[in-house]
C-alpha positions as CSV (number, residue, x, y, z in Angstrom):
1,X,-15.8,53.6,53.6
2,X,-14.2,56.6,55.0
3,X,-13.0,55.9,58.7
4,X,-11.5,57.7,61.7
5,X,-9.0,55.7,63.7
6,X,-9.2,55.7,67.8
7,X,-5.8,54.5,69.3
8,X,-6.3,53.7,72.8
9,X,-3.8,54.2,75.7
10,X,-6.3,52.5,78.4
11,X,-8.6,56.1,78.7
12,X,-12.2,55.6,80.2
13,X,-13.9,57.1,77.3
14,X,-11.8,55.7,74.4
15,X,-14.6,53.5,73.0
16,X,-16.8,56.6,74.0
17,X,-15.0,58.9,71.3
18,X,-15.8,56.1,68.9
19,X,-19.2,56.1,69.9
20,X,-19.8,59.8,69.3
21,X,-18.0,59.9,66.3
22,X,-20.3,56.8,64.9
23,X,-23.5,58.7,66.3
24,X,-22.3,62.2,64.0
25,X,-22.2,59.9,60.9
26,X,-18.9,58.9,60.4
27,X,-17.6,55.1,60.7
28,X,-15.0,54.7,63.9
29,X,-13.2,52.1,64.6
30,X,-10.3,51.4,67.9
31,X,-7.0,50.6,66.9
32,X,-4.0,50.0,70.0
33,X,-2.0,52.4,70.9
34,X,1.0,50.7,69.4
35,X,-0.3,50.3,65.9
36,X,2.1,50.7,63.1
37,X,2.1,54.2,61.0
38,X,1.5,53.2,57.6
39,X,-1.6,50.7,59.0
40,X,-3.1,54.2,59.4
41,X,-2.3,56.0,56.0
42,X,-6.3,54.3,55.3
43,X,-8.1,56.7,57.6
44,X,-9.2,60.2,57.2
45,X,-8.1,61.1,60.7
46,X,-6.5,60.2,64.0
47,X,-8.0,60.5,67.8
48,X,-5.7,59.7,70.7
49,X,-7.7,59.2,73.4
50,X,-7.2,59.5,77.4
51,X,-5.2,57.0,79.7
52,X,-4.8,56.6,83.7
53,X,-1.0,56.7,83.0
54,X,0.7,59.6,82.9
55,X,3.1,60.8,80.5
56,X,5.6,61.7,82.6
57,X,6.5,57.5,83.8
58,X,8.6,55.8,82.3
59,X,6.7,52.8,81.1
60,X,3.6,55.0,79.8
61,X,1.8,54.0,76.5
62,X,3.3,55.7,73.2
63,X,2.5,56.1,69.6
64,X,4.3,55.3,66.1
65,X,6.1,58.8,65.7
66,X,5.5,58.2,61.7
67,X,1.5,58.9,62.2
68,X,2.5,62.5,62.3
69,X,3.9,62.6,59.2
70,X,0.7,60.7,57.3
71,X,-0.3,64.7,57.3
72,X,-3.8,63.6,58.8
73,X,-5.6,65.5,61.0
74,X,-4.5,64.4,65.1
75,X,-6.6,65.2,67.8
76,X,-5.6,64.6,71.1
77,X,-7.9,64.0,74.3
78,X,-6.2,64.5,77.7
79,X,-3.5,62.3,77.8
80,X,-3.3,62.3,74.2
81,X,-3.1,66.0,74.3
82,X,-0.5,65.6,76.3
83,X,1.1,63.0,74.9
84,X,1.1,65.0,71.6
85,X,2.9,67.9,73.2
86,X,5.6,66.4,74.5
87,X,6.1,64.0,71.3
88,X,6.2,67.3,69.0
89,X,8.5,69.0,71.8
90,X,6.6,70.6,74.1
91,X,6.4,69.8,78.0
92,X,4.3,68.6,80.9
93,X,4.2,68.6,84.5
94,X,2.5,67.9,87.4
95,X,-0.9,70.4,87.8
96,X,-0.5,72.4,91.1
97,X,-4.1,71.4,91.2
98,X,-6.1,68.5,89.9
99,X,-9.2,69.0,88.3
100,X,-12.0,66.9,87.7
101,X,-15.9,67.3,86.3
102,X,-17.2,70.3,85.3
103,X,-15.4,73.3,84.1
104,X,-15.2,76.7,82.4
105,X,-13.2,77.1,79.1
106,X,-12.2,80.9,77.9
107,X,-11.8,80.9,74.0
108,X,-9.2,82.8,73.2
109,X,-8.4,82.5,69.5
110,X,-10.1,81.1,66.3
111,X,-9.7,78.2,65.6
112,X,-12.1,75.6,62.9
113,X,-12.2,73.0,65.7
114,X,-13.9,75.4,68.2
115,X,-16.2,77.4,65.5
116,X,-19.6,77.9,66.4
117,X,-18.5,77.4,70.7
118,X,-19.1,81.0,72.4
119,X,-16.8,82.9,74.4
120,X,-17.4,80.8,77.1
121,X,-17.9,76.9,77.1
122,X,-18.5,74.6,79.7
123,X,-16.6,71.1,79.4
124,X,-15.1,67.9,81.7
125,X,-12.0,67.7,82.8
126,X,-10.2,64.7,84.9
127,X,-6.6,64.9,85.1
128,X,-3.7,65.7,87.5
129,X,-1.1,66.6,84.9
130,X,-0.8,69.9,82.1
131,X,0.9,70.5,79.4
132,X,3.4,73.9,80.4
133,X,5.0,74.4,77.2
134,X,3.3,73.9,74.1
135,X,5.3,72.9,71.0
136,X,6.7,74.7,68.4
137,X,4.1,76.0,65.4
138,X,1.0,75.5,68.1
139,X,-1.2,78.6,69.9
140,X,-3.2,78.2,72.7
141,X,-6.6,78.2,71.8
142,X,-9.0,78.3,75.2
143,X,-7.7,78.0,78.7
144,X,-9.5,77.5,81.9
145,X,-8.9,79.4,85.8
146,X,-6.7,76.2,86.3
147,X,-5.3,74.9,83.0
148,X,-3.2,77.5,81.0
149,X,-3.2,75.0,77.4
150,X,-6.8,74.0,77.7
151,X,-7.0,73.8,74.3
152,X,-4.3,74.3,71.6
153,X,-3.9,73.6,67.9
154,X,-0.9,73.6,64.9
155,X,-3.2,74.7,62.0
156,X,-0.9,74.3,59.2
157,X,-0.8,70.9,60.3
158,X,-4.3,70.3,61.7
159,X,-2.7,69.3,64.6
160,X,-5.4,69.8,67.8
161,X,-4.9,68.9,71.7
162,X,-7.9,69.5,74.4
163,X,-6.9,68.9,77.8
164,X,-11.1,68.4,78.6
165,X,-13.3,65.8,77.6
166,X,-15.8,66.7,74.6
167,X,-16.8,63.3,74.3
168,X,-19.0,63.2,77.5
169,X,-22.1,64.4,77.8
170,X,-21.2,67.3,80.5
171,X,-19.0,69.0,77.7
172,X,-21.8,70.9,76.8
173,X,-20.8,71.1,72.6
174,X,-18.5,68.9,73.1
175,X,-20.4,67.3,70.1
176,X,-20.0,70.2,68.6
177,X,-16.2,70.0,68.8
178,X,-16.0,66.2,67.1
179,X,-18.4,67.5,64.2
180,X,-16.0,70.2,63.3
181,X,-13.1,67.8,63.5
182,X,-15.0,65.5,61.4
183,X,-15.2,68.8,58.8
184,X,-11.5,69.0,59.3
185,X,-10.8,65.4,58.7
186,X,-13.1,66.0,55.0
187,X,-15.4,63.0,56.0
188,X,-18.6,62.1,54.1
189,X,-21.5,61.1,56.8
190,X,-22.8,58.4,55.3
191,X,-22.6,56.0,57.8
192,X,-26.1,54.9,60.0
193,X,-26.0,53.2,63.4
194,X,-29.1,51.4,62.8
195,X,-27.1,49.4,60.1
196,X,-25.1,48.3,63.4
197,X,-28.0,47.3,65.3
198,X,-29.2,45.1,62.1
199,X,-25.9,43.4,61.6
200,X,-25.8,42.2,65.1
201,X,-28.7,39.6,65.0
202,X,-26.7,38.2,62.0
203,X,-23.6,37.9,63.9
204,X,-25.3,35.9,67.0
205,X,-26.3,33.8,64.0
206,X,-22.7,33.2,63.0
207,X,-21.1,32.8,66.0
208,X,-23.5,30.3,67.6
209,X,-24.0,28.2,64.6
210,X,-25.9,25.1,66.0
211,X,-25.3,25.6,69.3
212,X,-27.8,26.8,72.0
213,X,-27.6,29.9,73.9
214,X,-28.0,30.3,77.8
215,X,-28.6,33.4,79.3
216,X,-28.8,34.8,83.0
217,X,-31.5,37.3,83.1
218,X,-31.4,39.1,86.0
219,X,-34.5,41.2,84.5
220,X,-32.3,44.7,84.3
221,X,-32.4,46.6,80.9
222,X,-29.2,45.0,79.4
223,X,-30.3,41.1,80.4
224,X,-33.8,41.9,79.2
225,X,-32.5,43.3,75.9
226,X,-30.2,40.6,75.5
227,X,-32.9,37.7,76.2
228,X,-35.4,39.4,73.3
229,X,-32.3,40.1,70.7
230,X,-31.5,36.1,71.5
231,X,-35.1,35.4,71.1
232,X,-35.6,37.1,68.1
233,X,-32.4,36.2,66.3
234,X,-32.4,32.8,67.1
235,X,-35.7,31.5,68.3
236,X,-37.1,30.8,71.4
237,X,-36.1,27.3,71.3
238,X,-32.2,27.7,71.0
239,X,-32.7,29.9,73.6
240,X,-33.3,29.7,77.3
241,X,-32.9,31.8,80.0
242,X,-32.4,31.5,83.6
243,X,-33.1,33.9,86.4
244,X,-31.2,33.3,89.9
245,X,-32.4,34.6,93.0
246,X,-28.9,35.5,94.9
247,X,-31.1,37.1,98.1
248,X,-29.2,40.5,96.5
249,X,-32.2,41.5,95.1
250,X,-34.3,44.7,95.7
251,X,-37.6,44.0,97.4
252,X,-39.9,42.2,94.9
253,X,-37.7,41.4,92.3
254,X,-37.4,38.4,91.2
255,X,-41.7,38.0,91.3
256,X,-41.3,41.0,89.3
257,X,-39.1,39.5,86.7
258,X,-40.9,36.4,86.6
259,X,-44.3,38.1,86.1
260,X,-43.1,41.0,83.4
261,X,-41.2,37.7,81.2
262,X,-44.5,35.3,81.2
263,X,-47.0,38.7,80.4
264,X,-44.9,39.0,77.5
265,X,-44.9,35.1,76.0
266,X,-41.5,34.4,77.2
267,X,-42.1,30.8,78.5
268,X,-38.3,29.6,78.3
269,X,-37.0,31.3,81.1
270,X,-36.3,29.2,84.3
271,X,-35.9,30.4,87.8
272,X,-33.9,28.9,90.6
273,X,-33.2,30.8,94.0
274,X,-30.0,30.2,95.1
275,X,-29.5,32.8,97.9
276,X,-28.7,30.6,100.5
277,X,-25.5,29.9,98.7
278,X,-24.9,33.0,97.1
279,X,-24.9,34.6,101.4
280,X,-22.9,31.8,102.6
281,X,-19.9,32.4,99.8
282,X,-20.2,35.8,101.1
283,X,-20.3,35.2,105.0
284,X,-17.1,37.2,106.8
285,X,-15.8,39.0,104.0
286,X,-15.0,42.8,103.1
287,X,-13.0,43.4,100.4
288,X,-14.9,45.0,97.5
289,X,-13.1,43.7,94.8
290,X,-13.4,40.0,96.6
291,X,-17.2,40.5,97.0
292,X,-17.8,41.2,93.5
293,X,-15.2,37.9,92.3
294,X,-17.5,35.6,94.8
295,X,-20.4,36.8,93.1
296,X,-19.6,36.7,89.7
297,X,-18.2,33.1,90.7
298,X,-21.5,31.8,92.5
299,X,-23.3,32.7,89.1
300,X,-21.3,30.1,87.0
301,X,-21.5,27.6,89.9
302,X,-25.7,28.0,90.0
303,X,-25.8,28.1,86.3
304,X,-23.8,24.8,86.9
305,X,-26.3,23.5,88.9
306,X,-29.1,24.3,86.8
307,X,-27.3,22.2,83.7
308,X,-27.5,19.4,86.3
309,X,-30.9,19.8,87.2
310,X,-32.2,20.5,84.0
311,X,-31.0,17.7,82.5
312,X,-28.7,19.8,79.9
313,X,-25.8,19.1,78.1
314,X,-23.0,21.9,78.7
315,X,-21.3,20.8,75.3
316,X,-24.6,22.2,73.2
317,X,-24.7,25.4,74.8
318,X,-23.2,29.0,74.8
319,X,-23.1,31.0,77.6
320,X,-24.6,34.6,76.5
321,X,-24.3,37.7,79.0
322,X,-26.0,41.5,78.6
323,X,-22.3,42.8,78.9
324,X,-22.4,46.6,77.7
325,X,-18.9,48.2,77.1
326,X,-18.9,50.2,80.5
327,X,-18.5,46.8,82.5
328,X,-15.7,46.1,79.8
329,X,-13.8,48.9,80.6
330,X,-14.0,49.9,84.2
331,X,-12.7,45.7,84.5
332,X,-9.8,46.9,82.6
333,X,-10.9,45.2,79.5
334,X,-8.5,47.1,77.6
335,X,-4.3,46.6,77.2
336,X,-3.5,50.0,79.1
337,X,-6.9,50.8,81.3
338,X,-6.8,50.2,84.8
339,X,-8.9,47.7,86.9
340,X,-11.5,50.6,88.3
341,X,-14.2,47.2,89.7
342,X,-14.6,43.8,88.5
343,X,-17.9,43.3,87.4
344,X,-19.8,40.1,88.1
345,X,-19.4,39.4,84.1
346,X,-15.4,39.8,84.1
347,X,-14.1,37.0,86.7
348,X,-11.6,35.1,85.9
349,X,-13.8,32.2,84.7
350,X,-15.5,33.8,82.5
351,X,-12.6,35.7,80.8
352,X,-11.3,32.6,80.1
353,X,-15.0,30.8,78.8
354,X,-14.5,33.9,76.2
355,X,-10.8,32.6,75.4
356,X,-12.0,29.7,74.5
357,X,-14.8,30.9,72.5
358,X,-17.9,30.0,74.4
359,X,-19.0,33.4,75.2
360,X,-21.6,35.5,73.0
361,X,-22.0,39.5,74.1
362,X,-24.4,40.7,71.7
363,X,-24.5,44.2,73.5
364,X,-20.5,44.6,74.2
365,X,-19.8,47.1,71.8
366,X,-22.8,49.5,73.4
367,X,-23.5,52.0,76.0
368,X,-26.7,51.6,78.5
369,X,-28.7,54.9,76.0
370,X,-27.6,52.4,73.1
371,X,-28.9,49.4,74.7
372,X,-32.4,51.5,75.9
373,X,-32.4,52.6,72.0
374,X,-32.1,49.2,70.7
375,X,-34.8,47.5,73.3
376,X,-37.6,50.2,71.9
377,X,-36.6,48.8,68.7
378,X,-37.5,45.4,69.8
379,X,-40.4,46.5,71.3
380,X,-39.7,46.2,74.8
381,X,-42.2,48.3,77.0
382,X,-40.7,52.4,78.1
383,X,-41.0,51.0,81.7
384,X,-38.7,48.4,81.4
385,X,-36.6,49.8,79.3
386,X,-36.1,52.8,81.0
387,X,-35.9,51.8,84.4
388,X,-33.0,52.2,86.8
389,X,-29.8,50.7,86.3
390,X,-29.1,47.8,89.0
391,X,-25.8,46.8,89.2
392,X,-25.1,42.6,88.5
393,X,-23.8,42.1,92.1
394,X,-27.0,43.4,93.4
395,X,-27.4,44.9,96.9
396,X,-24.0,43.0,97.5
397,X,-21.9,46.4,96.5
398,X,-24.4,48.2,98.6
399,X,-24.4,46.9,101.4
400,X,-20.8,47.8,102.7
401,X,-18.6,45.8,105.0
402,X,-15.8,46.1,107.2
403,X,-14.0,44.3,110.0
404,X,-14.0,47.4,112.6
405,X,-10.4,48.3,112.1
406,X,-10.2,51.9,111.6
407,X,-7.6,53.5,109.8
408,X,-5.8,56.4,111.2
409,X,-6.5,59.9,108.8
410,X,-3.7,62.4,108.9
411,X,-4.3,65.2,110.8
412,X,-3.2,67.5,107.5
413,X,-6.1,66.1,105.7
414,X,-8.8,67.1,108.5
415,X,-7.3,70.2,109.0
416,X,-7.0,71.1,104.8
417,X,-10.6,69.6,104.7
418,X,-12.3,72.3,107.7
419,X,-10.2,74.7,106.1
420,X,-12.1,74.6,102.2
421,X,-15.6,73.9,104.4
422,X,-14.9,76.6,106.9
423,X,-14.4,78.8,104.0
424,X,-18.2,78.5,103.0
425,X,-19.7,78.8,106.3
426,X,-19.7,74.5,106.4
427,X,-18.0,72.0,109.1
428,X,-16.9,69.0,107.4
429,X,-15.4,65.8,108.7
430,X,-13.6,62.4,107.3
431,X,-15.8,59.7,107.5
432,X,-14.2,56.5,108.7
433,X,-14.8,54.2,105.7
434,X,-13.3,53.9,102.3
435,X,-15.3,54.0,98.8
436,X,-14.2,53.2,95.3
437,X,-13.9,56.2,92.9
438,X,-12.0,56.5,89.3
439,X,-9.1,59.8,89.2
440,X,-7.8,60.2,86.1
441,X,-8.7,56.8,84.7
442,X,-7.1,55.3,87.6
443,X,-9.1,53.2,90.3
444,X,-9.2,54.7,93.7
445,X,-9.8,53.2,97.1
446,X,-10.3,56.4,99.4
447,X,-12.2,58.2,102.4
448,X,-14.8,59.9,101.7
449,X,-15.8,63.6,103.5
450,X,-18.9,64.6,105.6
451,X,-20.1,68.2,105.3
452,X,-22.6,69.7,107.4
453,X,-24.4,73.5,106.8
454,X,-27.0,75.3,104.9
455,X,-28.4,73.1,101.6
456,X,-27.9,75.4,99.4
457,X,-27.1,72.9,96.3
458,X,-24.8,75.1,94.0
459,X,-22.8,76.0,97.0
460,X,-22.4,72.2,97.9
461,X,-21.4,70.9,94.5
462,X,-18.3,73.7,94.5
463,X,-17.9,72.6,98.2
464,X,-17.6,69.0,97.1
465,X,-15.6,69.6,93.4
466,X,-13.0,71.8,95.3
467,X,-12.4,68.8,98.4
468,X,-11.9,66.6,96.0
469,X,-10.0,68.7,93.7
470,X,-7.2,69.3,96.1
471,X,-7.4,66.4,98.7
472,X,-5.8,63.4,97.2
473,X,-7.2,60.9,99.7
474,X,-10.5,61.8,99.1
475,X,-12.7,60.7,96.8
476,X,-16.1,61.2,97.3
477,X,-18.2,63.9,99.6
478,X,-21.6,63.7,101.2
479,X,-23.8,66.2,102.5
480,X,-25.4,65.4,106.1
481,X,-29.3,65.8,104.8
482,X,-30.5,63.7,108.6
483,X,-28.1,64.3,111.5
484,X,-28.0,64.3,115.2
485,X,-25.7,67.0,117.6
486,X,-23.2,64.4,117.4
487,X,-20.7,63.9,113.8
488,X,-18.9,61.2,115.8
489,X,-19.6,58.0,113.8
490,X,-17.8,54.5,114.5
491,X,-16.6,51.8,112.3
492,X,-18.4,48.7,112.9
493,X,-17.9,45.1,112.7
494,X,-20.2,44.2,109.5
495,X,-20.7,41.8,106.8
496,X,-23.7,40.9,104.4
497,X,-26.4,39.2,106.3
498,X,-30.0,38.6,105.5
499,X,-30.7,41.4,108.6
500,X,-28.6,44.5,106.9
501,X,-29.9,43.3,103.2
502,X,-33.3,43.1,104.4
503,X,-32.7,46.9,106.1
504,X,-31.1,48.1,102.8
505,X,-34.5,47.1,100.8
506,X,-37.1,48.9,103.0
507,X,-34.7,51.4,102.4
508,X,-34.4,50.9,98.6
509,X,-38.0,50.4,98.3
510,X,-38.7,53.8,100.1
511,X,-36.9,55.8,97.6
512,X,-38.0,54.0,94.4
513,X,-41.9,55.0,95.8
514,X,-41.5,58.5,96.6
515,X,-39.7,59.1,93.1
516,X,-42.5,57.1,91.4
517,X,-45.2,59.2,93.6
518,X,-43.2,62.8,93.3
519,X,-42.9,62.3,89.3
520,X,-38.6,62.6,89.4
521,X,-38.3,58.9,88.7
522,X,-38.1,59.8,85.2
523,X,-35.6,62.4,85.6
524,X,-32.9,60.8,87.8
525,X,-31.0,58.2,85.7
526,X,-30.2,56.0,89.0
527,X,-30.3,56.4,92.5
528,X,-28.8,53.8,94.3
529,X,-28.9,54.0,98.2
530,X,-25.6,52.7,100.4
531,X,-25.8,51.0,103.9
532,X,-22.3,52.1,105.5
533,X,-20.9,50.2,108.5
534,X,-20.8,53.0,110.5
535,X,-23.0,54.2,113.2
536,X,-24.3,57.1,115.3
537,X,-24.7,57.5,118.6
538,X,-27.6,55.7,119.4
539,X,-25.5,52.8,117.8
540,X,-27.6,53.3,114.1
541,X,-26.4,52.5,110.6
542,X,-26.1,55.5,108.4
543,X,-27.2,55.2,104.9
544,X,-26.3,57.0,101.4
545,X,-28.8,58.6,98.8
546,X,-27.0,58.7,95.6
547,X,-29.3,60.3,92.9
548,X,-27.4,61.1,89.3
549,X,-28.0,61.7,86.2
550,X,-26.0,60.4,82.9
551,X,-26.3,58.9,79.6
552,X,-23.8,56.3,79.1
553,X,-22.8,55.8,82.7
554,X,-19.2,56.5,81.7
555,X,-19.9,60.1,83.7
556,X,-22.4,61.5,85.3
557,X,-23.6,64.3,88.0
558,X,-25.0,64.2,91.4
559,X,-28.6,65.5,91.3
560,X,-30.9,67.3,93.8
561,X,-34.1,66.4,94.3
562,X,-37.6,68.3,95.2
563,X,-37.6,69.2,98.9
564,X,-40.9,67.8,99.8
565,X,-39.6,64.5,97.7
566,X,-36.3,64.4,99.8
567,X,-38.2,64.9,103.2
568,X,-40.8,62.5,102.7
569,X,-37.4,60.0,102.0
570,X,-35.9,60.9,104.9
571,X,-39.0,60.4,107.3
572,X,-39.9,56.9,106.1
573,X,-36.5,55.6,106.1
574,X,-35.9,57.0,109.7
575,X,-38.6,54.6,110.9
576,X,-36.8,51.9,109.7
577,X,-35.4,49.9,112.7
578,X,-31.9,50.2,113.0
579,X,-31.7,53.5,110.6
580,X,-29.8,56.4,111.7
581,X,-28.2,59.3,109.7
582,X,-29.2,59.7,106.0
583,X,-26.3,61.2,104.2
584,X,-26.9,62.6,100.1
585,X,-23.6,62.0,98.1
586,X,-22.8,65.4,96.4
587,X,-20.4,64.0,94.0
588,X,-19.7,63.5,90.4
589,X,-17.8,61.1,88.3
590,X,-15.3,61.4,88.1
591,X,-14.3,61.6,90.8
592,X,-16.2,59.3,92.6
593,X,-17.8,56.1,90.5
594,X,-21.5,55.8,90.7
595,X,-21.4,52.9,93.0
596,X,-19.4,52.9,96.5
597,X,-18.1,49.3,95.7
């Protein structure tokens, strides 16, 4: 079978590139960036993908210098790119400015890998260094406003860098771009991802043997799909599944899940409410990273209790999870990628449970449109399988916390920031709280910015590419949608507690409703909404509306939504007791990840 090899330094959107490559008809496979040369000599060509280090430290990721003499076609993705330059003699530096999400490529000479793009192409960018110098027998190919050697190639050698993305989604033919190199490469397309999907009932089969399999089903798209596959593969009584009410639900849930399992003949799932515990694990604390280790903890410990009260016997089980490869890799699942969050499913228990081999992820190796492909396949109903991702730790990265201390922000960063607003006709401000976003494949823990002013939406996504773009410390910006005279907020003492959760799911609710009511539901991917510990001047919490759209959740784009469905939002939430400023987060990811925890 002809096969294209994926090394990965750590990137994001390694196992991406294998997944679009797979999806065009050709078998891809991930291999470590350290891999010996002649272990490659099999393949028809080599991708070397992204990385959050850069190649300008020391201890940064490398490759077997022989692979460029196997005279196979290289492509290189970002760091790859760059890493290809300097390997074959060019040089790289530090970009006078970052840039991250969408951008404009000019073409500026013919080239195979870019035939059929037009003059002008838009693709997605995230990275802080550029090649300056390209090497020796290579031509520039397409540039951008900001990046000189967007795009370069060797074509005696079939030797190709892109300092963009085409892998994601937002690289509009970025598809387009693998295909050709595909041509390049000579590849037949003979290979079918629904042979995948058929080969993995058979490997559950294999690696569970006689043992049973427990499942948590927390009654999202990836636990649902999980629980039928298991069903299906295995039967219903190898299988059982337990659902655990944490009191980090949205409103309804559990009933819901409980309801849609015994409509469709599922009668071996079990539920337990555990919330009391679940809050009290959580009482006092504010780290994000710790919040998402206690609950991913306080799982294993109520599945624990469940064995006990149930009667079951640990030794005749597996423990099965919906994992998808996004949770994987943002966990820094990988040798080089860096820890982005933890998920609930990648604690330290668990990592070791799949050392020892009592772990099944029949969905690990997917994305969430893959997962949503293969629940239609099992039947699953188009409301469940397309509803909105909910993240594993529930409202419990929602709801944000802090102990009061504010941090002092440099006046040079308030003053750049009024500066790039001012510029527009905007005001903007730092916001005294800190959110979790992902720069270049690295995790960051940074402010993010208020801006006030017209909504005028393509003005505001500049506004908010550009902050980000030349701000280091900050991460994420939000547009003040509900506001009073006053941008003065202050940094409360605040913690999960049944009061803010309860205040988060009127909120939650709210917004789920009007996109139902005003039709959008469909068209926004996820919209989670944030409960910040800061309030206004009547001494009200603020809250976040964070509407996107994506496809694997590996990227995606902030989205507006209709007027009339925004200021129906705003109105019922601002009757909630104890609501105050509603704020509408204008940015992408990268920069910012989709959740602020």
């Amino acid at each position: 079978m002809e096969k294209i090899a994926v090394l990965d330094f750590g990137g994001q959107y390694a196992h991406l590139i294998a997944n679009r490559i797979r999806r065009l008809g050709v078998y891809s496979e991930i291999v470590s960036s350290d891999i010996a040369a002649s272990r490659l000599a099999t393949y028809k060509g080599i991708i070397l993908s992204g990385s959050p280090f850069s190649v300008l430290d020391k201890q940064s990721p490398e490759f077997d210098s022989g692979l460029l003499d196997l005279k196979l076609p290289v492509l290189g993705l970002c760091y790859g790119h760059q890493l290809l330059a300097t390997k074959l003699g060019g040089a790289v530096c530090k970009g006078e400015k970052r840039e991250y999400g969408r951008a404009m490529i000019s073409l500026s000479a013919k080239s195979p890998l870019l035939d059929g793009l037009q003059g002008t192409e838009q693709v997605w960018m995230s990275h802080g260094d550029a090649v300056e110098k390209i090497p020796e027998g290579f031509v520039t190919i397409a540039s951008t406003q900001d990046c000189t050697h967007a795009a370069v190639a060797d074509h005696s050698r079939n030797f190709y860098g892109l300092q963009f993305h085409p892998e994601v989604t937002d690289s509009i033919n970025g598809m387009k771009i693998l295909s050709n190199f595909i041509d390049i490469c000579g590849c037949k397309r003979d290979w079918n991802s629904n042979t995948f999907f058929e080969e993995i009932a058979g490997t559950i089969r294999s690696i569970c043997g006689d043992r049973k399999v427990f499942l948590l089903v927390s009654g999202g798209v990836d636990s649902s799909v999980a629980f039928t596959l298991l069903n299906k593969a295995l039967g219903s009584s190898k299988v059982l599944g337990l659902h655990i009410d944490n009191g980090l639900m949205r409103q309804g849930e559990s009933s819901a899940v409980i309801e849609y399992m015994r409509e469709n003949g599922f009668d071996n799932l079990k539920v337990i409410d555990a919330s009391g515990d679940f809050l009290k694990a959580l009482e006092g604390v504010t780290d994000p990273e710790k919040k998402r280790t206690i609950i991913g903890n306080m799982f294993l410990t109520a599945k624990e209790k469940a064995f006990e009260e149930f009667g079951l016997n640990a030794d005749e089980w597996i423990l099965a999870q919906g994992t998808i490869y996004p949770d994987t890799i943002e966990s820094a699942g990988t040798k080089h990628a860096d820890l982005i969050k933890t998920h609930h499913n990648r604690v330290d228990l668990i990592l070791e449970l799949i050392r020892l081999g009592r772990v099944i992820e029949p969905l690990s190796q997917l994305y969430k449109d893959e997962v949503r492909e293969l629940g239609e396949k099992l039947g699953l109903p188009g409301k469940l399988v397309w509803r909105h991702p909910f993240p594993g730790p529930g409202l419990g990265v929602r709801v944000l916390c802090s102990d009061g201390k504010e941090e002092l922000i440099p006046a040079e960063v308030s003053s750049c920031l009024q500066k790039l607003a001012e510029s527009k006709n905007y005001s903007a401000s730092v916001l005294p709280v800190r959110c979790v976003g992902v720069q270049g494949d690295e995790r960051s823990y940074a402010h993010p910015a208020l801006i006030t002013g017209k909504c005028d939406w393509k003005i505001l996504e500049d506004i908010s590419t550009n902050i980000t773009n030349s701000i280091r410390s900050v991460n994420r910006v939000v547009y003040g949608i509900k506001t009073g005279k006053s941008l003065q907020y202050r940094l409360i003492s605040a913690f999960i507690t049944r009061e803010r959760l309860e205040k988060l799911r009127a909120a939650d609710y709210i917004v789920t409703e009007q996109l139902y009511k005003s039709g959008e539901y469909g068209l926004v991917w996820q919209m989670p909404v944030v409960l910040l510990p800061l309030v206004n001047e009547a001494g009200d919490e603020c809250i976040v509306l964070r509407p996107i759209v994506s496809q694997e959740a590996m990227t995606a784009r902030f989205t507006p939504l209709r007027k009339d469905t925004l200021d129906a939002i705003v109105e019922r939430a601002s009757s909630i007791k104890g609501i105050g400023d509603i704020f509408y987060d204008i940015t992408h990811k990268p920069p910012a990840t989709i959740e602020w925890e």
